[in-house]
C-alpha positions as MATLAB code, in Angstrom:
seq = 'XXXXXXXXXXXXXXXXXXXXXXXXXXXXXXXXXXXXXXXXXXXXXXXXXXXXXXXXXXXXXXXXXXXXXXXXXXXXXXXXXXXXXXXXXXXXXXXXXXXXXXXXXXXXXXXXXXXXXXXXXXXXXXXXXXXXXXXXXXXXXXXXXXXXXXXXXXXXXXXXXXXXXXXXXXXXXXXXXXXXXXXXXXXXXXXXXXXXXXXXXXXXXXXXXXXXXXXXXXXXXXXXXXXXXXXXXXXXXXXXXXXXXXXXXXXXXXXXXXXXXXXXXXXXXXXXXXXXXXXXXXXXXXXXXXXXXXXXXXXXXXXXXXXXXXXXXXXXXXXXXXXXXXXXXXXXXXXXXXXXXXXXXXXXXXXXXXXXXXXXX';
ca = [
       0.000    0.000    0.000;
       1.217    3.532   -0.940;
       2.407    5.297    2.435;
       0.730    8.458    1.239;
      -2.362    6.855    2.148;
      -1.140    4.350    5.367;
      -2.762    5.106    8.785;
      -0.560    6.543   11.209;
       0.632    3.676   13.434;
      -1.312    2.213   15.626;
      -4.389    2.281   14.001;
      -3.803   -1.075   11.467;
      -3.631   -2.838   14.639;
      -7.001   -1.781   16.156;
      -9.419   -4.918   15.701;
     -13.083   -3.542   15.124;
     -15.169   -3.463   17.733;
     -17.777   -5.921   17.623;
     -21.209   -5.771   19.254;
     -23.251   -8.221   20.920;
     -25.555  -10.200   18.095;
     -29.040   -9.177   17.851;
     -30.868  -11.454   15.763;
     -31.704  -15.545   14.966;
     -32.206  -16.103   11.252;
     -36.063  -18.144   10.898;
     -36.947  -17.066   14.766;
     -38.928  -13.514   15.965;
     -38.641  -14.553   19.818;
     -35.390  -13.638   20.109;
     -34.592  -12.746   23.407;
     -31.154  -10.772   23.051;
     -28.910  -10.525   26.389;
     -26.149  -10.087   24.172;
     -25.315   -6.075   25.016;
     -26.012   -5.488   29.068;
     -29.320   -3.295   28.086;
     -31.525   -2.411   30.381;
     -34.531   -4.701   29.927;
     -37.048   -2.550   32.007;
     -36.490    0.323   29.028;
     -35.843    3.450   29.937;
     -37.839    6.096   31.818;
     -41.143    7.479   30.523;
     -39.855   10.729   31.057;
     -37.061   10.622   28.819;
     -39.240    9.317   26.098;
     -41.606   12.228   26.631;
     -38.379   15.177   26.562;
     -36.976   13.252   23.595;
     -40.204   13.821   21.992;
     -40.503   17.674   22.346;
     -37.186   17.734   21.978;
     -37.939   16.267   17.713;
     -39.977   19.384   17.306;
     -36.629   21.302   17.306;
     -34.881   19.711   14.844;
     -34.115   22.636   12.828;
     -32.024   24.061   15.734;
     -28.517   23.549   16.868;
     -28.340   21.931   19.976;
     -26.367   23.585   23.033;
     -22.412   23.590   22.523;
     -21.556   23.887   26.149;
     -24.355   21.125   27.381;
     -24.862   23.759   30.110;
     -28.339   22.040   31.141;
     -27.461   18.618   30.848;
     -24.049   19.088   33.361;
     -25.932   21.322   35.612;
     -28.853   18.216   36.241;
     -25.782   15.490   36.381;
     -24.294   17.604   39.060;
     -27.438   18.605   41.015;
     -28.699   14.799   41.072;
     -24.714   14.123   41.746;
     -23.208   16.816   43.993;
     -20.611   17.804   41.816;
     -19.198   21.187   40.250;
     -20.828   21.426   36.925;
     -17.520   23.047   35.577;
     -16.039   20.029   35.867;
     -18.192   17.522   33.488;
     -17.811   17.036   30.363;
     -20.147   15.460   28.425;
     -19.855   13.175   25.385;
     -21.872   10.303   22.706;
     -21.368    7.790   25.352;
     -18.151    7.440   27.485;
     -16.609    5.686   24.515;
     -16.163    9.271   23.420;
     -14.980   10.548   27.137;
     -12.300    7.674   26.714;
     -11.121    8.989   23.028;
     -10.957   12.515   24.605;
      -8.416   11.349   27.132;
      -6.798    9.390   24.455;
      -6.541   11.983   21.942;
      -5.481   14.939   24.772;
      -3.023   13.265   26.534;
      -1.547    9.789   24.468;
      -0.167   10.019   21.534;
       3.342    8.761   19.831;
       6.035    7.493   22.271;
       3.366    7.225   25.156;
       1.891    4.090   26.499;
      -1.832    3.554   28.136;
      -2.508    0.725   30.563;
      -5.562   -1.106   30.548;
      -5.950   -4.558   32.097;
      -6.788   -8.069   30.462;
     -10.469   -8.764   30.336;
     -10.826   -4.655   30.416;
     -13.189   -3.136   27.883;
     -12.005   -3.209   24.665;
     -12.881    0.439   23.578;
      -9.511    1.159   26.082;
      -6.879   -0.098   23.898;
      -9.081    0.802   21.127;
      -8.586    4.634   21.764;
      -5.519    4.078   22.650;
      -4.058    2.899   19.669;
      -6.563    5.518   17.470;
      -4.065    8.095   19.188;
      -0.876    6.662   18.607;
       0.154    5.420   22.134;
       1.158    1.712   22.668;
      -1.507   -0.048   24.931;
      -0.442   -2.042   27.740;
      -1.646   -4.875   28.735;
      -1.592   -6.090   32.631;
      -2.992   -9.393   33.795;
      -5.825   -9.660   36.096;
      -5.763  -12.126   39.683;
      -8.439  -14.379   39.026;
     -10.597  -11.810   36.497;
     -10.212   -8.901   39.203;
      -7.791   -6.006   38.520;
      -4.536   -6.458   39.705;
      -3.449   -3.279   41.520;
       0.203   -4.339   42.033;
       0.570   -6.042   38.672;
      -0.766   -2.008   37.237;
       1.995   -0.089   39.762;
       4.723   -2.542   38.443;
       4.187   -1.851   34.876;
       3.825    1.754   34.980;
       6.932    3.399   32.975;
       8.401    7.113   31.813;
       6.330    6.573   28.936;
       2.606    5.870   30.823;
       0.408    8.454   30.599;
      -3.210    6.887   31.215;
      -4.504    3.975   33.437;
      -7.856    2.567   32.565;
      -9.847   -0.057   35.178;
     -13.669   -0.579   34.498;
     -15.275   -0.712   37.973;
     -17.257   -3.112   37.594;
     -15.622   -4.787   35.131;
     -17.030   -5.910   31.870;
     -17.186   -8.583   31.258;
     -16.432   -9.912   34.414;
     -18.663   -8.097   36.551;
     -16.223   -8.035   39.072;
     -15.608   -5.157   41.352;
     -12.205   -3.969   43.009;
     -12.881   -2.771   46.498;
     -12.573    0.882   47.528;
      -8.990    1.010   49.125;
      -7.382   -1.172   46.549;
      -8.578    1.617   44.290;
      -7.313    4.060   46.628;
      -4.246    2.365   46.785;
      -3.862    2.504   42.730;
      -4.499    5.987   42.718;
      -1.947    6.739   45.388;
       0.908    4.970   44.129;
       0.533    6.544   40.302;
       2.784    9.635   39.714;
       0.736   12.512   39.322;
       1.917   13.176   35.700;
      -0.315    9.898   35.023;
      -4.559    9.801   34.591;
      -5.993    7.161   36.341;
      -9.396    6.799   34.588;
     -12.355    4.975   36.057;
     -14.767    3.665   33.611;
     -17.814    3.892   35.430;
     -20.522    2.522   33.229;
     -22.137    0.225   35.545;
     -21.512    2.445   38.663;
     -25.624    3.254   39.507;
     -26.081   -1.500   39.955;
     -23.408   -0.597   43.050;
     -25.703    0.657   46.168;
     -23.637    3.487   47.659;
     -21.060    3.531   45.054;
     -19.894    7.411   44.054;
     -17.633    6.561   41.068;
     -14.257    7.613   42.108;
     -15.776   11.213   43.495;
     -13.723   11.041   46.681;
     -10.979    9.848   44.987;
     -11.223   13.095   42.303;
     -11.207   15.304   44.988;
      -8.058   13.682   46.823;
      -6.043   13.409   43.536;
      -6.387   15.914   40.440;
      -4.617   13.349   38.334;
      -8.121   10.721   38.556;
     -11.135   11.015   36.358;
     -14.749    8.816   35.814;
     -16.555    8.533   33.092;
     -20.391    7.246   32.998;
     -22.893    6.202   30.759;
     -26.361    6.751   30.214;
     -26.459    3.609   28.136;
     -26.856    0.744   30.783;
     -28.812    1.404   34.336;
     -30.716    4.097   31.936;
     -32.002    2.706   28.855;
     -30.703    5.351   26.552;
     -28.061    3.534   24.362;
     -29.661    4.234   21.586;
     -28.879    7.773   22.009;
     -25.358    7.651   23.145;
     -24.894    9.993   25.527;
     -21.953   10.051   28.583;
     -19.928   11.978   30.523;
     -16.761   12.598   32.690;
     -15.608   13.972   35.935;
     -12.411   15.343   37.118;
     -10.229   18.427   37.390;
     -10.791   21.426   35.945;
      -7.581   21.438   33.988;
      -8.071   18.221   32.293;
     -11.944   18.552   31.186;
     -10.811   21.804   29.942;
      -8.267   20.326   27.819;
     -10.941   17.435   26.916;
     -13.145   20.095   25.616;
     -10.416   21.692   23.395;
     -10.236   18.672   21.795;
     -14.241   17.636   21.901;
     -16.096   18.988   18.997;
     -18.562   21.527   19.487;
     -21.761   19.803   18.661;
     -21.285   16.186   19.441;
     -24.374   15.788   21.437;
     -28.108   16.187   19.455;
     -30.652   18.270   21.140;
     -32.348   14.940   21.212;
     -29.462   13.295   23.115;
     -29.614   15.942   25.915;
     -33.113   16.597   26.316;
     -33.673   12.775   26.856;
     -30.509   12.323   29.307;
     -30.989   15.712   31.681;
     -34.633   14.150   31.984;
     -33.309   10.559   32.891;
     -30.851   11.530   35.228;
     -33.100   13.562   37.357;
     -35.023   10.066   38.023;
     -33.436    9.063   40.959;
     -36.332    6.959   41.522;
     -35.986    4.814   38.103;
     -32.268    4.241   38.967;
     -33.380    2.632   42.198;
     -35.787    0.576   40.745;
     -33.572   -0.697   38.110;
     -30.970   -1.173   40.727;
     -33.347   -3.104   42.979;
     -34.698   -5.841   40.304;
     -31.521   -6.206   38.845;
     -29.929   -6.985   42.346;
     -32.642   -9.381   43.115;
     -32.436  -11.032   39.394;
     -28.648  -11.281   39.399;
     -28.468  -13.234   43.047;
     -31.145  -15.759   41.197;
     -29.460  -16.152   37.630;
     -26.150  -16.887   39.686;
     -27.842  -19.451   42.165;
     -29.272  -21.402   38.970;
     -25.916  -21.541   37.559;
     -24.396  -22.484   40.717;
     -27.168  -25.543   40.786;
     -25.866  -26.096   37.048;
     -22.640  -26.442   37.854;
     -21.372  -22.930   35.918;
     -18.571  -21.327   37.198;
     -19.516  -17.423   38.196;
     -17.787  -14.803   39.835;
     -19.800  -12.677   42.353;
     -20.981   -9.602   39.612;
     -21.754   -6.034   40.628;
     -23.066   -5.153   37.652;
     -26.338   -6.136   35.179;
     -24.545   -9.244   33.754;
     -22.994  -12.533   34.503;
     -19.881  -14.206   33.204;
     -20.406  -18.041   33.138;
     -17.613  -19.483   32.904;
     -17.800  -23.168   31.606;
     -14.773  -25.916   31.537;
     -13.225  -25.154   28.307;
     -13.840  -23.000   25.065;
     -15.577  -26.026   23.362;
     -18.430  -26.291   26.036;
     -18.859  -22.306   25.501;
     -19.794  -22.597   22.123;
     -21.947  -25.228   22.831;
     -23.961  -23.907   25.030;
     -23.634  -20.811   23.261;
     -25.301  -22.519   20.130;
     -27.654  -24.107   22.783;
     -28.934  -20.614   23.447;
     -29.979  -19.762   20.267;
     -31.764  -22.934   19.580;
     -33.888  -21.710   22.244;
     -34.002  -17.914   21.053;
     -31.708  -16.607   23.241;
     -28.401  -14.118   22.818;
     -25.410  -13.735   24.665;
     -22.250  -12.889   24.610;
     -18.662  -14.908   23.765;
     -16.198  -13.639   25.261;
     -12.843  -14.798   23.529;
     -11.529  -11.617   22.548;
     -11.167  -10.462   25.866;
      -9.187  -13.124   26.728;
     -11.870  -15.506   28.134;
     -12.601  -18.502   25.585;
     -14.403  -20.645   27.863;
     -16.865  -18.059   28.899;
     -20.384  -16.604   27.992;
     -21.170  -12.663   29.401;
     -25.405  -12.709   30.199;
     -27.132   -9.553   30.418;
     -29.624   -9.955   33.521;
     -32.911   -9.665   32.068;
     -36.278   -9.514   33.502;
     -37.582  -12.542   35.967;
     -39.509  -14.076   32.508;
     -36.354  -13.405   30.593;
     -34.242  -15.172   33.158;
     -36.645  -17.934   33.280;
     -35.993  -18.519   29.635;
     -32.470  -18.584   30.125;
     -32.509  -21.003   33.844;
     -34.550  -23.585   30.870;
     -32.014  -23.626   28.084;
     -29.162  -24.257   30.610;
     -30.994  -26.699   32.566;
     -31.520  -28.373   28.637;
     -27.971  -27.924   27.961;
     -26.704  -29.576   31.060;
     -29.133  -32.718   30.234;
     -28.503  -33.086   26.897;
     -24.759  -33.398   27.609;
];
């Protein structure tokens, strides 16, 4: 290939991003638990702002996002100066990428982390490192050890996808403490609001102007569709995010719908309070099954089966009975299957293909 038209480097060695499946060929039952969505929806409200919202379509939408930042940090106690606001956090995690990577840097990301990390790290020329997890859970040491001259960004999802596993609050402490402050420890919050009690990192952000979260509205809210998101941290560095954010990246759509949602403190707990109840009985069924799970904070499960030829099979088993979900090989876990927690019918579904599985073996 001509080099007047080769990628800079990096980017040939991105692998494209590849979403969960949504669709059976011959079948329209699919049930798809494929993507963590939120199978309650999203709230009524949202739908209702999104629709006034369509009758201004004509308009450019706010460059600033001044009313969507001002309801995240009312509903979230923090300084609206300090949010930035993006098409999901995938974008919040490019704008780190992009503002503070680059050639001759490197950005750590661990094992079965989400793969939009390296992803956005190689779009902006910095070498992605890898560190290896203790039993699927970040390994805090195993991130200190391989930080270098040349790191410049640490990314841990907390919870994890796709492991659902959560690091506790002074081993995170403990990360962000033993970084030097010239590197950005971010937290990839996405399934922060399934964690009763959990802020995010906020304590942490205020203890250490080098650490920044990102969020989602695309999980606990039921807005993926839209792709909306947004960061916290200091001043300085969402100022420098925004020089390199464009100015209209958000629809007026996007942030009607997503100030309305996030003022719904009362959806979030609902969500929060079926899925928690769901979870605990997906898990005990494949306990009963004989499916290895670790314990997930999040709106998924990882089942984990005895080798990557079982996976498929079951896998396969699924769809025979209508049912998505997610392989997980290319985050470094052949043998397992990722399941969105779905509603207590949906879950049902899922408890009777498995029990199949298992006695068709």
């Amino acid at each position: 290939m001509s080099e007047l038209i080769s990628p800079k480097p990096g980017v040939d060695r991105i692998e494209l991003y590849v979403g969960g499946e949504s669709k059976i060929d011959g079948r329209d039952d699919v049930l798809k638990l494929s993507s963590n969505e939120n199978p309650l929806g999203f709230p009524d409200a949202a739908g209702a702002a999104l629709a006034d919202a369509a009758t201004q379509l004509h308009r450019y939408p706010s460059s600033d996002h001044a009313g969507l930042r001002h309801a995240i940090a009312e509903t979230h106690g923090l300084d609206p100066d300090r949010i930035i606001c993006g098409a999901g956090s995938d974008e919040i995690i490019a704008f780190l990428c992009n503002a503070y990577g680059g050639e001759g840097t490197e950005v750590i990301h661990s094992a079965h982390g989400f793969a939009m990390h390296r992803i956005s790290a190689l779009a902006a020329g910095s070498d992605p490192v890898e560190v290896a997890e203790r039993e699927r859970v970040v390994d805090v040491d195993g991130i200190l050890n391989a930080v270098t001259e040349k790191t410049r960004l640490v990314f841990i999802a907390n919870p994890a996808n796709p492991t659902g596993t959560m690091l506790g609050g002074n081993e995170v402490a403990r990360l962000a403490a033993g970084l030097p402050q010239d590197v950005i420890l971010v937290l990839d919050g996405a399934y922060v609001e399934y964690v009763e009690g959990h802020d995010g990192g906020v304590a942490l952000i205020e203890a250490h102007p080098n650490v920044v979260m990102t969020r989602t509205f695309s999980k606990i809210y039921g807005l993926g569709g839209l792709r909306i998101g947004w960061g916290y941290g200091a001043k300085e560095i969402i100022d420098n995010l925004n020089r390199v954010r464009g100015p209209f990246n958000l629809s007026e759509l996007q942030l009607a719908a997503a100030e309305t949602a996030v003022r719904d403190t009362g959806w979030v707990a609902r969500c929060r309070a079926e899925n928690t109840r769901e979870r605990a009985r997906l898990a005990e069924a494949l306990a009963r099954l004989g499916v290895a799970c670790d314990r997930s904070e999040a709106n998924f499960l990882l089942a984990r089966f005895a080798s990557e030829e079982e996976a498929h099979a079951c896998e396969a088993h699924f769809q025979s009975f209508g049912i998505l979900v997610r392989k997980v090989g290319s985050y470094g876990l052949p043998n397992g299957l990722r399941i969105t927690v779905g509603t207590a019918a949906d879950n049902d579904r899922v408890i009777a293909a498995l029990t199949d599985f298992r006695e068709t073996q």
